[in-house]
C-alpha positions in Angstrom: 145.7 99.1 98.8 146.5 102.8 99.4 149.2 101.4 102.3 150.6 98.9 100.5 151.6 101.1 97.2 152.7 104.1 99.9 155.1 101.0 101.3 156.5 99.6 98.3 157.6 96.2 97.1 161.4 96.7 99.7 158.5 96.8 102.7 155.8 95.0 101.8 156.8 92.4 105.0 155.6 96.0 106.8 152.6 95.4 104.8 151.8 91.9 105.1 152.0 92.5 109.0 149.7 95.9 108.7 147.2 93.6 107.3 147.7 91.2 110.0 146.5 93.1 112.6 143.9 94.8 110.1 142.5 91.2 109.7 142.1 89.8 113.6 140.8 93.2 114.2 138.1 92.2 112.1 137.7 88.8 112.8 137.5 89.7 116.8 134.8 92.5 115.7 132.7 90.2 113.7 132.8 87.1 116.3 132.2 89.0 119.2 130.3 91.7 118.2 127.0 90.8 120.3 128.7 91.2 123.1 131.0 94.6 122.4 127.5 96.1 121.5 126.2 95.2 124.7 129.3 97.2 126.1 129.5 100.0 124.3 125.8 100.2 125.2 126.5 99.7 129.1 124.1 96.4 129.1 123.1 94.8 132.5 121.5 91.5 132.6 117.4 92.4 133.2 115.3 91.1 135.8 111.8 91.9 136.4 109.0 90.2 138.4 106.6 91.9 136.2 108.5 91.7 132.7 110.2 87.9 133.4 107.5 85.6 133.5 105.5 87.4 130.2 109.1 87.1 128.2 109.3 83.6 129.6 105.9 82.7 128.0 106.5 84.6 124.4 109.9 82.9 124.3 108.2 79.2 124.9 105.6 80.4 122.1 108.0 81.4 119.8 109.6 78.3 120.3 113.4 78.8 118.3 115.9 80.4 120.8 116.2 81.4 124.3 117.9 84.6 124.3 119.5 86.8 126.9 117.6 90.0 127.7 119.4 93.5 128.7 118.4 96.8 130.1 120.5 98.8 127.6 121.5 102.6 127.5 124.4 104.3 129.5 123.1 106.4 133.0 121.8 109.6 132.3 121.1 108.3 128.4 117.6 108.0 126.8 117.7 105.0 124.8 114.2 104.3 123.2 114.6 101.4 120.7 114.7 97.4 121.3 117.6 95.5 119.2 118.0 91.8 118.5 121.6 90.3 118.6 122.0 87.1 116.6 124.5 84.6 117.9 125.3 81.3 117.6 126.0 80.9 121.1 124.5 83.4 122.6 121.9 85.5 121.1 120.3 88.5 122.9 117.2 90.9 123.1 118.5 94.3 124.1 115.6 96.8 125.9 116.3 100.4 125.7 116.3 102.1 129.6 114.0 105.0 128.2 111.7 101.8 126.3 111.3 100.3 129.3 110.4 103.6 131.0 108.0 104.7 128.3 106.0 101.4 128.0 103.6 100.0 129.9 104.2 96.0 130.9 101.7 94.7 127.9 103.4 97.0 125.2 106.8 95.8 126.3 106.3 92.3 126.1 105.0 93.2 122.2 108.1 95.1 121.2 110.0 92.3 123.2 108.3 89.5 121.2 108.8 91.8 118.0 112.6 91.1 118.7 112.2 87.3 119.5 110.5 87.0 116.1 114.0 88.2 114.1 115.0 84.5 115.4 113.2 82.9 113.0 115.2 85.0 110.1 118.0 85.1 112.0 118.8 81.1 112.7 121.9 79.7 113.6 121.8 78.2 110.6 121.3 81.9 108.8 124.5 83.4 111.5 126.9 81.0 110.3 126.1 81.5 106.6 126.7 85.5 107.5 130.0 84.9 109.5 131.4 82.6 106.7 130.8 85.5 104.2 131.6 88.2 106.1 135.2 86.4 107.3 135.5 85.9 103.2 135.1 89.4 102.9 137.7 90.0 105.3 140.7 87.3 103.9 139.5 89.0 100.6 139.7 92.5 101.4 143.1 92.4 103.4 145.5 89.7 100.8 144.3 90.8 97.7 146.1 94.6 97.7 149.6 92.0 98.9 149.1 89.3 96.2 148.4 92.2 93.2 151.8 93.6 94.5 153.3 90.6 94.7 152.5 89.9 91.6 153.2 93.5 90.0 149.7 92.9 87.6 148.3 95.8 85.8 144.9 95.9 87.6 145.5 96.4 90.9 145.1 99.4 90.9 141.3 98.8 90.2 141.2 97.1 93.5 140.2 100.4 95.4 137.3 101.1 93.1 135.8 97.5 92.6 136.2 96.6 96.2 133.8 99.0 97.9 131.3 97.7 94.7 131.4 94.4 95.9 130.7 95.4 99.4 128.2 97.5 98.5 126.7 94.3 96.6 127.0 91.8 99.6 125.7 94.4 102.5 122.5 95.2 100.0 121.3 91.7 99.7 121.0 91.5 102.8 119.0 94.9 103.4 117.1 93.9 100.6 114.6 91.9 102.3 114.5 94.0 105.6 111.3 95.8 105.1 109.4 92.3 104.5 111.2 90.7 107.6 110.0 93.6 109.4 106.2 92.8 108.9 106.5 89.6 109.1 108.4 89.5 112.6 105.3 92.9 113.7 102.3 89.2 112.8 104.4 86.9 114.6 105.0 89.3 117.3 101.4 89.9 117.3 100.5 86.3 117.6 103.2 85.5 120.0 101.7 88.5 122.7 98.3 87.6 121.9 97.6 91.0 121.9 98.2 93.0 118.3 96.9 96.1 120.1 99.4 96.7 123.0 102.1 95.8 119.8 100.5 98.9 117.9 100.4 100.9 120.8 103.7 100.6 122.1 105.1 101.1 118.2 103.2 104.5 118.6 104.7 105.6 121.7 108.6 105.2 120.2 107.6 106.2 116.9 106.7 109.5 118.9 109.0 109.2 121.8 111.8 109.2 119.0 110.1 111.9 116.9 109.8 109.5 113.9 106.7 110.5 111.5 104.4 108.4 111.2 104.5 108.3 107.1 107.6 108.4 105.3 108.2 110.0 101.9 107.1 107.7 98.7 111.4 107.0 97.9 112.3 107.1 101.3 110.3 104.4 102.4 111.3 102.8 99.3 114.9 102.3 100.5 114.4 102.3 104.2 115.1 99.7 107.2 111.3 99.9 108.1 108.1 100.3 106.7 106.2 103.4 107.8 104.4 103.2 111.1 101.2 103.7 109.1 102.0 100.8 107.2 102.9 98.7 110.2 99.7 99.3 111.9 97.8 98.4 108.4 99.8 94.7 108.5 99.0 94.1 112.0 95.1 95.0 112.4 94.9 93.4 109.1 96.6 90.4 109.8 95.3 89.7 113.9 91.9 87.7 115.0 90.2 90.8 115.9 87.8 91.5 113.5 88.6 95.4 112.0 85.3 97.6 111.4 85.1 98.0 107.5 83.2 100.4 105.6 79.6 99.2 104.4 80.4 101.3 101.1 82.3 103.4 99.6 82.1 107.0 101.5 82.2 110.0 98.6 82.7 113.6 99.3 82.9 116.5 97.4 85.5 119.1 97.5 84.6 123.2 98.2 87.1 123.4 94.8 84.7 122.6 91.7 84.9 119.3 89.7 87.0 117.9 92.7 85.9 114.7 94.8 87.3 112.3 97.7 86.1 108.5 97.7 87.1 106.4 100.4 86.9 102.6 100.4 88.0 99.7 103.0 91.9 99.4 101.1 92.0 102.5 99.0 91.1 106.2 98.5 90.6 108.5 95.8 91.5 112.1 94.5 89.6 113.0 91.5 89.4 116.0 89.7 87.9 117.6 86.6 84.5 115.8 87.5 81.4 117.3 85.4 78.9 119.2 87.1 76.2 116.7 87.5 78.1 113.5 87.3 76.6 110.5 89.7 78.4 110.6 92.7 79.5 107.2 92.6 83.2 105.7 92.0 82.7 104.0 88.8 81.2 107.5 87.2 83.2 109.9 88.9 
């Protein structure tokens, strides 16, 4: 919008061909993005007589798509993370060099069938739902600045402030549900490896490798990509076969401070203080 009133109505054929370019830009970016990420991240098909044969058997598990696996992260780079590339033609599971360094074969075929499990969010079904809108976002964002100058109408000038609103919208429904996805695609992956342990292990090892903490903030984790890596482990040892050792009761322990106690139980714990001096040390009467 900010080009097009600069221009003025006697160029706006400068315009109109500005936003031309603007446009299949953007349409080349969005339809081949999968593959300029792989680029910018120097990706290299992956082969491994070790690694193959266990993706292999997670992908014939998982049963939805059979994606293209890379060795990601330019020479002399340290790329710890493993990324999932949605695509209708040709999706893609993307192994960081320092991942694959860091991990032993076990926890890499976890993080690698963490990845395999964003498939069944991110269908081809789902992909062409998000190109259509984010192509309408495009026609949108690039004609309507031309048509409200075209037209001479009193509100474009609104059009650089609503705009970013509405992108803001579309771009935070998706985010919206990431955090669940995210669990959800740590029990599949735990059920796809058959082993929830190496999964917890290797999310330990990048968690540290990457110097995330292991607990976030109470209104960061509200808003972030991720649960916590606390949290993660919770979901996965409570939702894999292995049986997980429970408390018989709850455990009670008083504090040095006076009138202060700690009570731990299998799903929660407590801080209490102010307790009276000879109150019975259990939950319901502390």
């Amino acid at each position: 919008r900010w080009i097009i009133g600069r221009l003025g109505t006697e160029r706006l054929w400068l315009g109109a061909a500005l936003a031309e370019i603007l446009a299949a830009l953007l349409f080349a970016w969005e339809a081949w993005y999968p593959r300029i990420w792989l680029w910018t991240h120097a990706g290299e098909p992956l082969a491994s007589a070790e690694l193959t044969p266990r993706f292999e058997a997670i992908v014939r598990r998982a049963g939805t798509i059979v994606p293209s696996v890379y060795r990601v992260g330019p020479q002399g780079s340290r790329f710890v993370n493993a990324v999932a590339l949605p695509s209708v033609r040709r999706p893609s599971v993307a192994l960081g060099n320092a991942l694959l360094e860091l991990l032993d074969p076990d926890e890499t075929a976890a993080i690698f069938a963490h990845e395999v499990a964003h498939f069944d969010h991110f269908t081809p079904r789902h992909v062409r739902r998000a190109q259509l809108m984010n192509r309408a976002l495009i026609v949108a964002g690039v004609t309507l600045p031309l048509l409200a100058a075209l037209a001479r109408v009193t509100w474009a000038p609104w059009i650089g402030w609503v705009w970013p609103i509405v992108v803001l919208v579309a771009v935070g429904r998706r985010a919206g549900k990431s955090q669940q996805h995210e669990t959800e695609s740590d029990l599949r992956a735990a059920a796809l490896c058959g082993d929830a342990e190496a999964l917890v292990r290797g999310l330990v090892k990048l968690h540290l490798h990457a110097r995330i903490p292991r607990r976030y903030d109470v209104d960061m984790e509200r808003v972030a990509s991720h649960p916590s890596l606390v949290r993660r482990i919770q979901a996965i040892r409570a939702g894999g076969a292995a049986a997980v050792e429970q408390l018989g009761a709850a455990t009670v322990v008083q504090s040095t401070r006076e009138g202060s106690w700690v009570v731990l139980e299998d799903t929660r714990s407590y801080w209490l203080d102010g307790v009276p001096d000879g109150t019975d040390p259990q939950l319901p009467a502390l």
